[in-house]
SEZA-321827 format. One record per residue (C-alpha): x, y, z; residue in three letters. Coordinates in steps of 0.2 Angstrom, whole numbers, plus 5000, padded with zeros to 4 digits. Example, Ala and Ser with C-alpha at 12.3 -4.5 7.8 and 13.67 -1.06 7.14 Angstrom:
BEGIN
506249785039ALA 506849955036SER 
This chain:
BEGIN
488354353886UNK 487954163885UNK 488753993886UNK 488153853880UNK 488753703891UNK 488953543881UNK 488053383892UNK 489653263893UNK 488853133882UNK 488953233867UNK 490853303873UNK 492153283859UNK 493853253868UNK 495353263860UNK 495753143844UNK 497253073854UNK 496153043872UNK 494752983858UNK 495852853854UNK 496752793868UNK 495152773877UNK 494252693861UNK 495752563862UNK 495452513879UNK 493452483877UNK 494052373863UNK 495252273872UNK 493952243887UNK 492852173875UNK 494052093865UNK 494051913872UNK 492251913874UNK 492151963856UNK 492851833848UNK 492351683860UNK 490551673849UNK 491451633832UNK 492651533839UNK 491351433849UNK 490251413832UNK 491351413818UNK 492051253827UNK 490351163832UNK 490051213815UNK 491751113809UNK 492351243797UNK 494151263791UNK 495151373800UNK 495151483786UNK 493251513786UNK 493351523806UNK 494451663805UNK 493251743791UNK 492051723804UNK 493151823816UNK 493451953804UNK 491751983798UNK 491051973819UNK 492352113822UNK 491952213806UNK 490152203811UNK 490452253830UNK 491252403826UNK 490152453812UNK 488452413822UNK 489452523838UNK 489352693826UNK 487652673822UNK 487152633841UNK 488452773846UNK 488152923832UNK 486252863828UNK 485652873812UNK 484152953810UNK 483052973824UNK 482552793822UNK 484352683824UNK 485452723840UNK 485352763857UNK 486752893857UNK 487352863872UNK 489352773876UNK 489052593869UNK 489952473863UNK 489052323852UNK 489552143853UNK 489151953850UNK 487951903863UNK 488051733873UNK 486351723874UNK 486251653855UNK 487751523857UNK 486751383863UNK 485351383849UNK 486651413837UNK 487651253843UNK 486051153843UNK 485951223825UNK 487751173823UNK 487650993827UNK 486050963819UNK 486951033801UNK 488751043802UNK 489751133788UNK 489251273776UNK 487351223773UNK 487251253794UNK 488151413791UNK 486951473779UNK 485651403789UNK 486051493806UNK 486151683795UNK 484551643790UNK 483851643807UNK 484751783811UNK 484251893797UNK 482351823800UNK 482551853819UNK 483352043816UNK 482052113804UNK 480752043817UNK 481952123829UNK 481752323822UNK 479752293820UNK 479452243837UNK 480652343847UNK 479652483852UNK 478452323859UNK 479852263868UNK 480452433875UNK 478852423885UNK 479052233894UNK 480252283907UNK 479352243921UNK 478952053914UNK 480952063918UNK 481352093934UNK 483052033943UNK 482151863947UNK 481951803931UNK 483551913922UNK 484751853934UNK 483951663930UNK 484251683914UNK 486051763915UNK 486551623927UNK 486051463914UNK 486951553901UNK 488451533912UNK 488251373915UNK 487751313897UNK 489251413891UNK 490351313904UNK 490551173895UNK 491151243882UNK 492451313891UNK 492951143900UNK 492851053882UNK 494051203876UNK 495351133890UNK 495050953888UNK 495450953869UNK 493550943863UNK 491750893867UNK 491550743882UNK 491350613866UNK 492850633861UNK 493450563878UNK 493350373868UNK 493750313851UNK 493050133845UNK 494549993844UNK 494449953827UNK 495549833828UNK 494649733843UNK 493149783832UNK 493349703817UNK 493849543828UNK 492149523837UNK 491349543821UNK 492349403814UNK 491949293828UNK 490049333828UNK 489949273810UNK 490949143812UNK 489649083826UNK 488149133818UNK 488549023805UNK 488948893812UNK 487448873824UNK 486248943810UNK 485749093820UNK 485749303817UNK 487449403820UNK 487449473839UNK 488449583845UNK 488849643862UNK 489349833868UNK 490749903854UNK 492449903860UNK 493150093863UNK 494850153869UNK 495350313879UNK 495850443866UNK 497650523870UNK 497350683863UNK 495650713879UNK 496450783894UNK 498250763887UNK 499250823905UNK 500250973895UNK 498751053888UNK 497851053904UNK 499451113913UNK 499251243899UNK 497751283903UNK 497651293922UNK 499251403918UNK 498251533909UNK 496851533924UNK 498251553937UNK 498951703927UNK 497251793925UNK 496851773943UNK 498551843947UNK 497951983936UNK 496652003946UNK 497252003962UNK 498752103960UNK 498252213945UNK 497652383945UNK 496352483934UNK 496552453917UNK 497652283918UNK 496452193927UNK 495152243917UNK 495752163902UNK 496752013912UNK 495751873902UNK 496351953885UNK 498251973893UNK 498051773901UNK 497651733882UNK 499051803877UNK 500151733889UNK 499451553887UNK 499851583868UNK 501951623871UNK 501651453884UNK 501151363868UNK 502451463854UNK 503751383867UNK 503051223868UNK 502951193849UNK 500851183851UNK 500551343842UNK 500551333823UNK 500551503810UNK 500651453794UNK 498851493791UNK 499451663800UNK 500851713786UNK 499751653771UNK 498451783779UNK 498051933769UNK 498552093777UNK 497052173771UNK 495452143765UNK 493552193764UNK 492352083774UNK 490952053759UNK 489152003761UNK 488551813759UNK 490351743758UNK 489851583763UNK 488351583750UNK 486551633752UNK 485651593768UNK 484351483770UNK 482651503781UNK 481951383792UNK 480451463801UNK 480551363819UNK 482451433817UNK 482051603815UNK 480551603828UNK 481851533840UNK 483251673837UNK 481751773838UNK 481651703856UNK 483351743855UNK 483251933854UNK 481851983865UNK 482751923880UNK 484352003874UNK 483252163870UNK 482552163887UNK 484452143893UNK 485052283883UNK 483352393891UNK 484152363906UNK 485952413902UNK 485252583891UNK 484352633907UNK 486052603918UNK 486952683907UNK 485452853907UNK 485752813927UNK 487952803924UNK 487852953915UNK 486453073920UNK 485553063903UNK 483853053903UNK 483152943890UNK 481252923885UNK 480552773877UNK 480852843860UNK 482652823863UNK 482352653871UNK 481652593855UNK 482952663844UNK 484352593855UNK 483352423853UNK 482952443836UNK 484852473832UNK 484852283840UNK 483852203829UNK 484752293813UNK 486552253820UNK 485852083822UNK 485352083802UNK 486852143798UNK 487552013807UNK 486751893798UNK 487051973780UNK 489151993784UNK 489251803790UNK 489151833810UNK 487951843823UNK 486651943836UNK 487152093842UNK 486952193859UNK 487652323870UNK 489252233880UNK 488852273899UNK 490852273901UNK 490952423891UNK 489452493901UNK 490552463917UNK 491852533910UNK 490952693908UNK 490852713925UNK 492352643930UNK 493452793921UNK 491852923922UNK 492252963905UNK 490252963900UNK 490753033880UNK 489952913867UNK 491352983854UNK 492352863862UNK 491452743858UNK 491552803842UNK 493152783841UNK 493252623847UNK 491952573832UNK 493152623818UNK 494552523828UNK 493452353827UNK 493252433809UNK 495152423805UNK 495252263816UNK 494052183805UNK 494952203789UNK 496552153792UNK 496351953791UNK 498151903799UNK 497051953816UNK 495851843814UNK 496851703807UNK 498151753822UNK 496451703833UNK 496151563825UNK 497751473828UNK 497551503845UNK 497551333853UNK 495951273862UNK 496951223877UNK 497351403880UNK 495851463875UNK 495151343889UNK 495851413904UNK 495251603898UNK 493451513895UNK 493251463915UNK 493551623918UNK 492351713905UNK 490951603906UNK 490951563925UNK 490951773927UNK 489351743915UNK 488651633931UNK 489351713945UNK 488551883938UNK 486751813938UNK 486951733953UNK 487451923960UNK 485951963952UNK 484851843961UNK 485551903974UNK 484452053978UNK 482851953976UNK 481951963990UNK 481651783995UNK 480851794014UNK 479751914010UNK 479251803992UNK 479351623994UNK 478751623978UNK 480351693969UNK 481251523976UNK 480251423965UNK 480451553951UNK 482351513952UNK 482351343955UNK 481051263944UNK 481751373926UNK 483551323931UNK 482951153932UNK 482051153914UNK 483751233907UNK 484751113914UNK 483750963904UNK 484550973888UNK 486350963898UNK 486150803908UNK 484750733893UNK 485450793878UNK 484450663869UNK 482950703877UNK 482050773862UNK 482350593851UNK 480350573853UNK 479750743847UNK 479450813831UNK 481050863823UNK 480751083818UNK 480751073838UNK 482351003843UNK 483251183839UNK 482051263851UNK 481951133864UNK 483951083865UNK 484451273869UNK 484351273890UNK 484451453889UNK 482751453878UNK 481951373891UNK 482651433906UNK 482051613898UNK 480251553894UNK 480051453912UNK 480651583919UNK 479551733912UNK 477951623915UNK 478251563932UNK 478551743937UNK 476851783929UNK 476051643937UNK 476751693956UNK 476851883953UNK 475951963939UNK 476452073929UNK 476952203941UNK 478252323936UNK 480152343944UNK 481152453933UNK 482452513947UNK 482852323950UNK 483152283933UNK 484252443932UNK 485152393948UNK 485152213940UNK 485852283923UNK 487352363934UNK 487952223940UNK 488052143925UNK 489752183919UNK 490351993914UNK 489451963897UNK 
């Protein structure tokens, strides 16, 4: 008599067990799910209602892309291992710089383009990228993870003070309109040309109003009090609870508006092209392009930690298919109004956090960002939530981003490589140039400025070649495994 033994990645648990442990992958990755729409729909300055369609289709899509990167589909799409699919950081900082170049929906339409471009490229060159690992190592990974952390940080501060740092002034119109006055006034009577001296401004009220920060640095207080004092699954999801907490702060406070919440449909189906057909810029597309290879070496890294988490070998076959589902989740992202997609490394710490290793709970917790996605009061429930609060959570969540890399870097071996030192500090340096110069591109050729205001583009590239120049190509899978394991903060 024989038994067949079921490997644990393909074990189906009981629907009830299924569920709660699908729930509580989507409530780990829930605040970082919905960080990436918020964050653009607003550089974008769209309404609240098509912010919150943004929210609803990214959720839709994250769920929908999790089944095919979970069941597979066909031999070509889908890892089939336990992963859950989300918005990646990494694609926030060109997506901004697209933002701000083109505000409204013609941006909107402009940025799916890219995407859609960037994830068709994606699928035909993933079984290329599945085999660049070792231009990847921890040096040049944890570089890049730390400068997302750091771009993102100033989001997060400008979430807490009420809005970007130019908003800190307003011009005095008033005082304005007076030194024109006078300007004419003696420009005509001494027969000479109008001059005028600096424009007057005034501190705006609304920028680091004292109740929202207090807001704010309550929400931070309360998620590291989560963290300190909370066990297992409550710490795990503190920065959702602190959100959630900041929110009732805000309700009581009178900050928290739903209107838009009870004109909210209670259901409805996230359609294609809503906000009208993209549009394709080429340097757009080849900088999401950029985009995706690095997330796909990221996501190279999580599939072989997860092999490692959960003792299921994988050859570079799977690798490509797992990566391949990248770059379609990524044009499905673009063609349902939302953004790139990879595998969300809190999940993967999840797995082996619980040392449940099925990937039918992922499964599951694919058909509950499914539902989530269409039920619009969530997403409009999201979008009401107050940037102060969201401010607080955003130190948290994007300075994990930093600290991660930083953990990353870590393990590089400095002493013995000298080298690895200017590795690190030269491509932080060249991200950092668009942060302290944000105008530094006014002289260049205009296509470029997407590619060349995104510090995360440049760290990645700096990064890459002055790991080539110093240390070849040499190949390092275990560190970027090892590296890929401690990533469990974006």
């Amino acid at each position: 008599m024989t038994t067949s033994t079921v490997d644990p990645v393909d074990e189906r648990l009981p629907t009830p067990r299924l569920a709660a442990l699908g729930l509580q992958h989507v409530l780990v990755m829930y605040a970082g799910a919905i960080a990436v729409p918020l964050i653009v729909g607003r550089a974008l300055k769209l309404s609240p209602e098509q912010v919150a369609l943004l929210i609803s289709a990214d959720l839709f899509c994250c769920g929908l892309v999790t089944l095919v990167q979970s069941l597979g589909l066909t031999r070509w799409f889908g890892i089939k291992l336990p992963v859950m699919m989300g918005v990646t950081f990494a694609a926030v900082g060109p997506m901004v710089a697209f933002a701000n170049a083109m505000p409204g929906v013609d941006g909107a339409r402009a940025i799916f383009g890219a995407i859609i471009g960037a994830g068709v490229i994606a699928m035909l060159i993933a079984p290329v990228v599945s085999k660049l690992l070792r231009f990847f190592p921890p040096v040049v990974t944890g570089t890049i993870i730390a400068i997302i952390g750091i771009s993102l940080m100033r989001v997060g501060v400008g979430w807490a003070m009420g809005g970007p740092a130019f908003l800190a002034q307003r011009t005095d119109v008033p005082k304005l309109v007076e030194m024109v006055d006078k300007a004419k006034a003696t420009a005509a009577a001494a027969s000479a040309p109008i001059t005028l001296g600096p424009i007057p401004m005034v501190n705006n009220p609304a920028y680091g109003a004292l109740d929202n920060l207090a807001v704010a640095a309550a929400v931070l207080v309360f998620i590291l009090l989560l963290v300190k004092y909370g066990r297992g699954f409550v710490a795990n999801i503190s920065v959702l609870l602190g959100i959630v907490a900041g929110c009732a702060v805000a309700m009581a406070m009178g900050k928290m508006n739903f209107d838009k919440v009870g004109k909210a449909h209670w259901f409805d189906v996230v359609t294609p092209f809503a906000f009208g057909m993209p549009t394709f810029d080429i340097v757009m597309i080849l900088t999401m392009t950029l985009v995706m290879i690095v997330v796909m070496i990221e996501s190279t890294g999580m599939f072989l930690a997860l092999s490692d988490i959960t003792g299921k070998k994988i050859g570079q076959a799977e690798l490509a298919a797992g990566l391949r589902t990248d770059g379609l989740g990524t044009l499905l992202g673009g063609i349902f109004n939302t953004f790139p997609y990879t595998s969300f490394s809190q999940n993967v710490g999840l797995v082996g956090v619980t040392g449940v290793k099925s990937r039918w709970v992922c499964v599951a917790g694919g058909l509950i960002m499914i539902v989530l996605g269409m039920i619009p009061k969530m997403a409009a429930f999201v979008e009401a939530i107050p940037t102060f609060v969201l401010g607080g959570a955003g130190l948290v969540m994007f300075g994990m981003v930093a600290a991660t890399g930083i953990r990353i870097l870590s393990s590089v071996d400095y002493k013995g490589n000298r080298n690895n030192l200017y590795i690190v500090a030269l491509a932080i340096g060249v991200g950092l140039i668009p942060l302290v110069a944000p105008r530094w591109t006014q002289q260049m050729a205009h296509g470029l400025h997407p590619l060349l205001e995104s510090g995360i583009l440049l760290t990645a590239v700096a990064a890459v070649l002055l790991n080539l120049f110093f240390n070849g190509s040499r190949g390092d899978a275990v560190g970027a495994v090892e590296a890929a394991k401690a990533a469990e903060a974006h």
